[in-house]
VOPAGU-2260 file (C-alpha; in pm, 1 decimal, decimal comma):
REM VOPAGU-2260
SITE   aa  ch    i         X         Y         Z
SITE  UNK   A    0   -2015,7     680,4    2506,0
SITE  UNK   A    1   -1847,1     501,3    2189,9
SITE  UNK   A    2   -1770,1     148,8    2228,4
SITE  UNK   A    3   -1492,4      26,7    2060,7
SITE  UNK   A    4   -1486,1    -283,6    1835,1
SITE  UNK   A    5   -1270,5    -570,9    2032,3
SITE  UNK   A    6    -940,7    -702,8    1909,2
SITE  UNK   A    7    -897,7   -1082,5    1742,8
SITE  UNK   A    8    -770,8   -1291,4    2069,8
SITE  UNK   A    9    -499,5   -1384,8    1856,3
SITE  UNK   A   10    -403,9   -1015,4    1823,0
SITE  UNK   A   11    -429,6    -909,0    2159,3
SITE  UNK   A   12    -102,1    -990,5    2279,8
SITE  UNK   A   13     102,0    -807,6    1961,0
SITE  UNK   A   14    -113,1    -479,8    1993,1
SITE  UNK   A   15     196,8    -242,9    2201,9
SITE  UNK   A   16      40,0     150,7    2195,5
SITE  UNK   A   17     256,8     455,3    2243,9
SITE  UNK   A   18     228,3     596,5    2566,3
SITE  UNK   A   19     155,5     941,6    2460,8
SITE  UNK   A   20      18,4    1063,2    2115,7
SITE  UNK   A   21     277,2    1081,0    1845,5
SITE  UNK   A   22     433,5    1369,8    1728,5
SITE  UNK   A   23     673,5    1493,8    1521,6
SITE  UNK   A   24     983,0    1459,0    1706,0
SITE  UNK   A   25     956,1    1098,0    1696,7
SITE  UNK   A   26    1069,1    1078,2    1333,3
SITE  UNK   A   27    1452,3    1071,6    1337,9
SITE  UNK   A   28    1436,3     797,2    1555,2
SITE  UNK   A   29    1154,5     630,0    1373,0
SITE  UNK   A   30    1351,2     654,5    1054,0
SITE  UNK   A   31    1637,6     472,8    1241,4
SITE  UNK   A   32    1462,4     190,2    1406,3
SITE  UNK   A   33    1305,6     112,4    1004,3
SITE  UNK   A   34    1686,8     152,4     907,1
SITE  UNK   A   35    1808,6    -148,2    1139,9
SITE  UNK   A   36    1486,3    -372,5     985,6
SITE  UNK   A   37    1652,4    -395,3     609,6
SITE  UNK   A   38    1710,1    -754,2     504,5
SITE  UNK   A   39    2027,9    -820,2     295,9
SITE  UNK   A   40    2032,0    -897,8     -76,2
SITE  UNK   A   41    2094,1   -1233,4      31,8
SITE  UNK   A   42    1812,9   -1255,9     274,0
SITE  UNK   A   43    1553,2   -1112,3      -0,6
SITE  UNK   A   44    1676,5   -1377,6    -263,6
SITE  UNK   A   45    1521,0   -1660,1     -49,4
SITE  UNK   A   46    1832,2   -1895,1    -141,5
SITE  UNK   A   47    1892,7   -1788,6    -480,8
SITE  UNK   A   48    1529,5   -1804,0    -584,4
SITE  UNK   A   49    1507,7   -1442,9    -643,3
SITE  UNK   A   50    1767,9   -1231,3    -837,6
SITE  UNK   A   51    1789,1    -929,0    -642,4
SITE  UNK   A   52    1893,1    -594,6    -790,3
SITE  UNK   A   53    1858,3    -217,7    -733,4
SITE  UNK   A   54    1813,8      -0,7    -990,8
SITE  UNK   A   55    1782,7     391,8    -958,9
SITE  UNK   A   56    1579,5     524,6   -1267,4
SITE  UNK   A   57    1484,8     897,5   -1393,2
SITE  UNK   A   58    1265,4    1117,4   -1164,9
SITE  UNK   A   59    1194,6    1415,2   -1012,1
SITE  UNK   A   60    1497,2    1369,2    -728,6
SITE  UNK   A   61    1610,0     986,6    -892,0
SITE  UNK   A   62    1404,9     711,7    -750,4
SITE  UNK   A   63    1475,2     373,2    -602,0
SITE  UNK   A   64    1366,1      63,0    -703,6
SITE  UNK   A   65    1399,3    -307,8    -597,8
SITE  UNK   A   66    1428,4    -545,5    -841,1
SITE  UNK   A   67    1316,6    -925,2    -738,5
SITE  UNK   A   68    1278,1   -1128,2   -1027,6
SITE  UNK   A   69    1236,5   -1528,3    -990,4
SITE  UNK   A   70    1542,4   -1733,9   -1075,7
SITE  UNK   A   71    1516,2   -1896,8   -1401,7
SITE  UNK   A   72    1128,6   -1845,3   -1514,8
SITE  UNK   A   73    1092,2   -1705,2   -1872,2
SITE  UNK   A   74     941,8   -1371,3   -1949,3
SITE  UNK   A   75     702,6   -1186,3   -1982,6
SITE  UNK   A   76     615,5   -1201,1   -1630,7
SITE  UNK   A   77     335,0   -1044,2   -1442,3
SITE  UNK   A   78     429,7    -742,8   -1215,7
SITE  UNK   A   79     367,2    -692,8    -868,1
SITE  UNK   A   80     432,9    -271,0    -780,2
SITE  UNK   A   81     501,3    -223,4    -461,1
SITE  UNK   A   82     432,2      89,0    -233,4
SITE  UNK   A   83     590,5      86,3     139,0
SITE  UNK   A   84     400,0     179,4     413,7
SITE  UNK   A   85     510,1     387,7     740,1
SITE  UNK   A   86     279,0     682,0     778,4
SITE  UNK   A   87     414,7     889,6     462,3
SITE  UNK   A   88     708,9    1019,5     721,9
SITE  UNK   A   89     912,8     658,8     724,3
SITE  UNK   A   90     940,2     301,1     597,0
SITE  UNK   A   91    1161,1     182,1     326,9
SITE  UNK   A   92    1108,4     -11,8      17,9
SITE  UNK   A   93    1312,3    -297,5     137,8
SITE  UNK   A   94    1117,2    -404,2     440,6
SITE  UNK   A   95     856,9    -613,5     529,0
SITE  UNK   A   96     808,8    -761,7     161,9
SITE  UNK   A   97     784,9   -1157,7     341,9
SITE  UNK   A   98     424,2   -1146,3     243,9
SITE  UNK   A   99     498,5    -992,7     -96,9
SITE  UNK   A  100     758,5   -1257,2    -215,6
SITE  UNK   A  101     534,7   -1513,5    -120,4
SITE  UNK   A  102     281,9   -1411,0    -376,6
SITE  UNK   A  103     532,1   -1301,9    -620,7
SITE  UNK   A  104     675,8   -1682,2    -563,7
SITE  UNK   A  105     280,7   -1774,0    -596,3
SITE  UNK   A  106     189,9   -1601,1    -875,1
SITE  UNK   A  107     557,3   -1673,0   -1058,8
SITE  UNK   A  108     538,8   -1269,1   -1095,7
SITE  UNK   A  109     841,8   -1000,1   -1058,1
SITE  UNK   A  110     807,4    -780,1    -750,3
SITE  UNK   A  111     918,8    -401,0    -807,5
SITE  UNK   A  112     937,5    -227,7    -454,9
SITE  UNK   A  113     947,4     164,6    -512,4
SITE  UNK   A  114    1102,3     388,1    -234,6
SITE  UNK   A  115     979,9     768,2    -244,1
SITE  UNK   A  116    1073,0    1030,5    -108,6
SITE  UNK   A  117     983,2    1130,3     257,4
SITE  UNK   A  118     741,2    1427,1     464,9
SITE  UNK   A  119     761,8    1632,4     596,7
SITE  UNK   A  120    1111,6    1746,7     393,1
SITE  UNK   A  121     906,5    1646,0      29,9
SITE  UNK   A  122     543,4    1706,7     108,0
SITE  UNK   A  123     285,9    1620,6    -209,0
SITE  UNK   A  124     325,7    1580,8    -468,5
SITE  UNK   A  125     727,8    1435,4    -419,1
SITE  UNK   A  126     560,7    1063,1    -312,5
SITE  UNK   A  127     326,0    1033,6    -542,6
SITE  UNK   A  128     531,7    1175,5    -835,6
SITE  UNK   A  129     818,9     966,5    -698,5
SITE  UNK   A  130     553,6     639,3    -727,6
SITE  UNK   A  131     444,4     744,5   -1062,4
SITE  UNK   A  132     799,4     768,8   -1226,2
SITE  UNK   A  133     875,9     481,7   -1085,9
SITE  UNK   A  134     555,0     299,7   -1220,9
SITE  UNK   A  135     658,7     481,7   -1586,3
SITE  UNK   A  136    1005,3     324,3   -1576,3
SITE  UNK   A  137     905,0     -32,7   -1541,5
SITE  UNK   A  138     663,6     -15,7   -1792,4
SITE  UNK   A  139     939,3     120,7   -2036,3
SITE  UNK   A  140    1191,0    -117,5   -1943,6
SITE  UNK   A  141     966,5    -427,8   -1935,9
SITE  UNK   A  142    1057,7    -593,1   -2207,3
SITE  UNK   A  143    1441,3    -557,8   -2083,9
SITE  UNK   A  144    1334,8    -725,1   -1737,9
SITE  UNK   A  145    1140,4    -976,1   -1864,5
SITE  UNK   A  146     826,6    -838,4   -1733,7
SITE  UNK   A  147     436,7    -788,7   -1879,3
SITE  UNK   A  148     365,6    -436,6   -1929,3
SITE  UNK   A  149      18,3    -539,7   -1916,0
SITE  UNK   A  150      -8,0    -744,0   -1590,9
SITE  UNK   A  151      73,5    -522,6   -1359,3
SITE  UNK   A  152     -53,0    -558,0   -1027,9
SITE  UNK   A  153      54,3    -224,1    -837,6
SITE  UNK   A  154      -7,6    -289,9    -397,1
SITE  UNK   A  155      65,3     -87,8     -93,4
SITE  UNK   A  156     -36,6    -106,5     288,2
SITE  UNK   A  157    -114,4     175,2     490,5
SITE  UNK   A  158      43,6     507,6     346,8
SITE  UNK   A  159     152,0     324,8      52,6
SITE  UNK   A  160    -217,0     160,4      -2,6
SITE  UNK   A  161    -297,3     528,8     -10,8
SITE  UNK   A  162     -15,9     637,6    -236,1
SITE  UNK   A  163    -139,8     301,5    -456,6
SITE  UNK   A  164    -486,9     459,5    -532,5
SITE  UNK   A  165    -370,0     759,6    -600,5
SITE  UNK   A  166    -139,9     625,7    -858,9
SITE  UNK   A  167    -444,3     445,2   -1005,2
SITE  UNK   A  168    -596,8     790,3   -1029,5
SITE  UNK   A  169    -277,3     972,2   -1157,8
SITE  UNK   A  170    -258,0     706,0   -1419,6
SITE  UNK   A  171    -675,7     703,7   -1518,1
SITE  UNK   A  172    -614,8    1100,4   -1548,7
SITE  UNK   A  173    -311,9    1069,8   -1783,6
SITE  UNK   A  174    -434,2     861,5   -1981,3
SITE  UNK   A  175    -242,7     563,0   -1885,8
SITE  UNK   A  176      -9,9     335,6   -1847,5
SITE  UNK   A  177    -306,5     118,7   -1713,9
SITE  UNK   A  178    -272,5    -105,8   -1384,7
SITE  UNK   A  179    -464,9    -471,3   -1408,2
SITE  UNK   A  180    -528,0    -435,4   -1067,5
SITE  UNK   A  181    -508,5    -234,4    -714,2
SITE  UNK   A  182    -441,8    -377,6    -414,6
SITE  UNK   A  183    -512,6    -154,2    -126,2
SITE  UNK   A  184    -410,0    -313,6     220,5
SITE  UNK   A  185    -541,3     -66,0     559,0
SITE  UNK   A  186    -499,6     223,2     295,9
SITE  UNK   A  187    -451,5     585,7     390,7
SITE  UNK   A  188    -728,8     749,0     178,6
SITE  UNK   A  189    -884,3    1009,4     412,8
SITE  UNK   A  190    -668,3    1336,0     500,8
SITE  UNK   A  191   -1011,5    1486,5     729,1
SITE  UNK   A  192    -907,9    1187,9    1018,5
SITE  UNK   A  193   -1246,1    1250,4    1133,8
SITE  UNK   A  194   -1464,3     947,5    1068,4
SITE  UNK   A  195   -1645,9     727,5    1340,1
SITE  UNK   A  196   -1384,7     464,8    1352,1
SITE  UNK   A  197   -1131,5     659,1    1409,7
SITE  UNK   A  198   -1291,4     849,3    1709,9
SITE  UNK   A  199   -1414,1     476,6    1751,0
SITE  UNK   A  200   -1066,4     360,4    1835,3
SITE  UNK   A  201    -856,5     654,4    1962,3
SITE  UNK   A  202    -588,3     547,5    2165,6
SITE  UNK   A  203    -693,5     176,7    2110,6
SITE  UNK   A  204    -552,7      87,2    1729,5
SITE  UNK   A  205    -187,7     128,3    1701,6
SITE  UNK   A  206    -265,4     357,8    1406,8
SITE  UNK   A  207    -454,0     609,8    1577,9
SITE  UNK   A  208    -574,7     962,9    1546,6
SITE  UNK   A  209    -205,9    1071,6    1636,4
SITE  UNK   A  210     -69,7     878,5    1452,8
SITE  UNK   A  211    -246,4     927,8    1130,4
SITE  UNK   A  212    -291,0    1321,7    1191,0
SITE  UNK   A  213     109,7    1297,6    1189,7
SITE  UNK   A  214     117,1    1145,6     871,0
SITE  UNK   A  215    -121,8    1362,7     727,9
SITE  UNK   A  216      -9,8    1679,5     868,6
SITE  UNK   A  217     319,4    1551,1     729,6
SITE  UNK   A  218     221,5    1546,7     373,9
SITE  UNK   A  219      -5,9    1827,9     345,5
SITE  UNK   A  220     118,5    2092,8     642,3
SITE  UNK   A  221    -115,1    2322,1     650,6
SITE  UNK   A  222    -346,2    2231,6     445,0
SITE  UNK   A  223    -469,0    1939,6     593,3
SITE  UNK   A  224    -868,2    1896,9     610,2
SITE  UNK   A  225    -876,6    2186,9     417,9
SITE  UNK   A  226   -1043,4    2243,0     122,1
SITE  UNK   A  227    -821,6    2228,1    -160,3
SITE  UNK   A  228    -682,5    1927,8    -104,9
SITE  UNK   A  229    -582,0    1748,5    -404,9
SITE  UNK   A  230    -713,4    1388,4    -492,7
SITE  UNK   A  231    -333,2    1277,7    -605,1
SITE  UNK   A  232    -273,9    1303,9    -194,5
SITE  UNK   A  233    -551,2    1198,8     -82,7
SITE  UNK   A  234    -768,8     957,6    -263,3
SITE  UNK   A  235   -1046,8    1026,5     -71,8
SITE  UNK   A  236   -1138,3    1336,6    -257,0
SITE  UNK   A  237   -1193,8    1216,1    -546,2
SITE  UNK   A  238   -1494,3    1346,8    -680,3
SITE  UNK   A  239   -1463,4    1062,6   -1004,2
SITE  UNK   A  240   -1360,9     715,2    -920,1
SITE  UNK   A  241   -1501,9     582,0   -1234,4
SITE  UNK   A  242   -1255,8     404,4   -1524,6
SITE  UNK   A  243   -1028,9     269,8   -1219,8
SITE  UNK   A  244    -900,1    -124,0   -1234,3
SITE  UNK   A  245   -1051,9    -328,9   -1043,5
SITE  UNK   A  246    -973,1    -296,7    -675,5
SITE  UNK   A  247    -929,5    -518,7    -371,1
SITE  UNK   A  248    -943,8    -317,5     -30,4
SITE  UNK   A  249    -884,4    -470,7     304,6
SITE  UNK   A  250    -908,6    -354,5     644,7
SITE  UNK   A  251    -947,6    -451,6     963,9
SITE  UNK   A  252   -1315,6    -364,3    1197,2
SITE  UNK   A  253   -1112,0    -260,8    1501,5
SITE  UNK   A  254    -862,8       7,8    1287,2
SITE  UNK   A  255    -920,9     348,6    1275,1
SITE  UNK   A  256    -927,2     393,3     885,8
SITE  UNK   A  257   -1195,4     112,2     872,0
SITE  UNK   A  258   -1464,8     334,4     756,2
SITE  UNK   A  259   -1281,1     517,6     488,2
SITE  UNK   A  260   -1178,3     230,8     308,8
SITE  UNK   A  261   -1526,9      54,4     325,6
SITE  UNK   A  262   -1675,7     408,1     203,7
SITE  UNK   A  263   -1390,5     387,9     -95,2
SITE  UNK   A  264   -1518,5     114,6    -204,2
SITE  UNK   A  265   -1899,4     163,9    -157,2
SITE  UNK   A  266   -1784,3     451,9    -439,0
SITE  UNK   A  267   -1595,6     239,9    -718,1
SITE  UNK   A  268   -1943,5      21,3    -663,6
SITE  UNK   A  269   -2147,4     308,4    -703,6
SITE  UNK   A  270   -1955,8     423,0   -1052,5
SITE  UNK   A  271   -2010,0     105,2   -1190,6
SITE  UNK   A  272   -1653,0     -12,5   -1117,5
SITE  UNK   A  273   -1510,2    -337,6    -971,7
SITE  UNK   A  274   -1409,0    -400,6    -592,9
SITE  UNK   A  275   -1377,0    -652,6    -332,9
SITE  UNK   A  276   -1392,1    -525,0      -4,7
SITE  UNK   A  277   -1291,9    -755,9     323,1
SITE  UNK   A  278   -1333,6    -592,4     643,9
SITE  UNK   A  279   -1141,2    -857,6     891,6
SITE  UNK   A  280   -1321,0    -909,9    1209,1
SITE  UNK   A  281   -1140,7    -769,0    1485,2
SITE  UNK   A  282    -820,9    -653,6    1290,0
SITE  UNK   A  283    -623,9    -383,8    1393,0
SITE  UNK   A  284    -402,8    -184,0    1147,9
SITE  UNK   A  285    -171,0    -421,5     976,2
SITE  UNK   A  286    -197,1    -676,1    1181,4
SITE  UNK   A  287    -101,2    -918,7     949,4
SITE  UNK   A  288     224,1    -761,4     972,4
SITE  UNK   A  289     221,8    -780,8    1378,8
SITE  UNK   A  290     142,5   -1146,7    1420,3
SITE  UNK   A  291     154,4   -1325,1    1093,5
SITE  UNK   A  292      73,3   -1637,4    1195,3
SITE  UNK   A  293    -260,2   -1526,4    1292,4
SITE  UNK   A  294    -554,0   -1695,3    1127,2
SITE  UNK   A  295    -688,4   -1346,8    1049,7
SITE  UNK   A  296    -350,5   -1296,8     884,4
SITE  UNK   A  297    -350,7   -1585,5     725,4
SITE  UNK   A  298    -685,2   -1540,0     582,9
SITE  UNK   A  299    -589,1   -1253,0     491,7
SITE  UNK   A  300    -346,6   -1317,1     295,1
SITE  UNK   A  301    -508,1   -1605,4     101,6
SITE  UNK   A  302    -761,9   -1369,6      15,1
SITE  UNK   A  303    -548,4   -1110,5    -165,9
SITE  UNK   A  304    -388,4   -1379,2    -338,5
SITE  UNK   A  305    -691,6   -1587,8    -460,2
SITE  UNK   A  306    -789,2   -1232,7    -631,3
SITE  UNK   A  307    -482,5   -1135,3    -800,2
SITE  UNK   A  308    -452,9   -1494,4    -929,6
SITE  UNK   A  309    -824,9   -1461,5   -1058,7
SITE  UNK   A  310    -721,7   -1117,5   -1175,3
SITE  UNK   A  311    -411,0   -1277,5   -1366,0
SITE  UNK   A  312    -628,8   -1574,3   -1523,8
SITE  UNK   A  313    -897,4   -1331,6   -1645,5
SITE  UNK   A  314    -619,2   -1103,4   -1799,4
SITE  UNK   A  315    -508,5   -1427,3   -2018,9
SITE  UNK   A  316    -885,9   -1419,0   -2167,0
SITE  UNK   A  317    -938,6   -1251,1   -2487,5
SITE  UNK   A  318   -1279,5   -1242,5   -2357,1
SITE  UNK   A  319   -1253,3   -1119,9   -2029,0
């Protein structure tokens, strides 16, 4: 019998599973629960210290994009490229960006939050190509928005950690533009849902086996697990992970995708690349995002921001 990895204390009380495994019924009302979660303008401009603006840009089906640039610092700024999360079949581009304005305040940096379109009505490649024009626009327009074209810091949790590397891959394989940096939070990489961990914690992580068979299933249909499965949807097959930026994937040791992500990385190593790798004792999927004021979270957090601003202060080096 598999014993699962325990839970932080501190987590414990935020961890809420679904009686019965997920399926695909759920997502109407999923979609409207993440619709009642959208912060204002007003709210995302932290007292006028953002200037908050929307912008939709060319694309395959037009693509959204949220503008928060800090009030009154000169440009050229460095970039952070957001990708929501929610499974690939919800989310929005507008929540749960707390964390991400905090580094952006940090760091002094624009944040660029990208919506994309949604499975299972636009199954691959409409998120990723969604991402990727989005991605193409900013670098275009950067000298218009005061932003660095080359300090771009492109970061996603969960689906959009997935939808992050492959983005990082779509980019390597076109020949650029090219990210400074990835930052990959409990990334989706892996569309087999198969490894230890998540047997390990079935029914125990609030991102289970259901949960992230939906989210495949929802991307690929049919497909899924199969073996033509493209590395622009899932990372994971990848059978070249060399000439990527340098990475930073984090994940929790009581999550289902825990082994994915730590084998991700054991590849970039492996090619010669550059990763850091954290695997947060006793976190559960995005469980800085369920109790924040965890010290796991807030470790957490000060880790991905230590990196980016040693990622930022080596980009300044003509050596480096």
């Amino acid at each position: 019998m598999t014993r699962p990895v325990p839970f932080d204390r501190e987590l414990q009380p935020h961890i809420v599973l679904t009686p019965a495994p997920v399926t695909a019924d759920r997502l109407a009302a999923l979609r409207a629960e993440d619709a009642t979660e959208v912060p204002s303008a007003e709210t995302l401009s932290r007292g006028g210290r953002f200037v908050v603006s929307e912008r939709t840009v060319d694309g395959p089906a037009g693509v959204s994009l949220l503008i928060c640039a800090p009030a009154g610092l000169p440009g050229p700024r460095p970039v952070i490229y957001h990708t929501h999360g929610g499974g690939l079949f919800s989310g929005d581009h507008r929540i749960v960006l707390d964390p991400l304005l905090d580094e952006a305040e940090a760091l002094g940096a624009t944040l660029v939050s990208v919506a994309y379109r949604l499975a299972p009505e636009h199954p691959h490649p409409a998120p990723v190509d969604d991402v990727h024009a989005g991605l193409l626009w900013t670098v275009e327009h950067a000298a218009e928005l005061g932003l660095d074209p080359d300090r771009i810091i492109a970061a996603g949790t969960s689906a959009g950690g997935g939808l992050t590397a492959a983005l990082a891959l779509t980019l390597r394989d076109a020949g650029g533009p090219r990210l400074l940096g990835q930052l990959l939070m409990s990334p989706m990489l892996d569309d087999h849902n198969d490894s230890f961990s998540v047997r390990q914690m079935d029914g125990l992580d609030i991102w289970d086996s259901s949960w992230n068979g939906l989210g495949w299933s929802s991307l690929l249909g049919g497909d899924r697990g199969g073996p033509d499965v493209s590395p622009y949807a899932a990372p994971a097959r990848a059978k070249d992970v060399s000439g990527l930026p340098p990475a930073f994937l984090d994940v929790g040791s009581a999550e289902s995708l825990r082994d994915e992500v730590v084998a991700y990385a054991g590849r970039i190593w492996a090619s010669g690349g550059r990763a850091e790798l954290h695997v947060w004792e006793g976190g559960c999927h995005v469980f800085d995002w369920i109790a924040p004021q965890a010290r796991i979270s807030q470790d957490a957090r000060a880790a991905r921001l230590a990196w980016m601003v040693r990622l930022l202060a080596g980009s300044q080096n003509p050596l480096g």
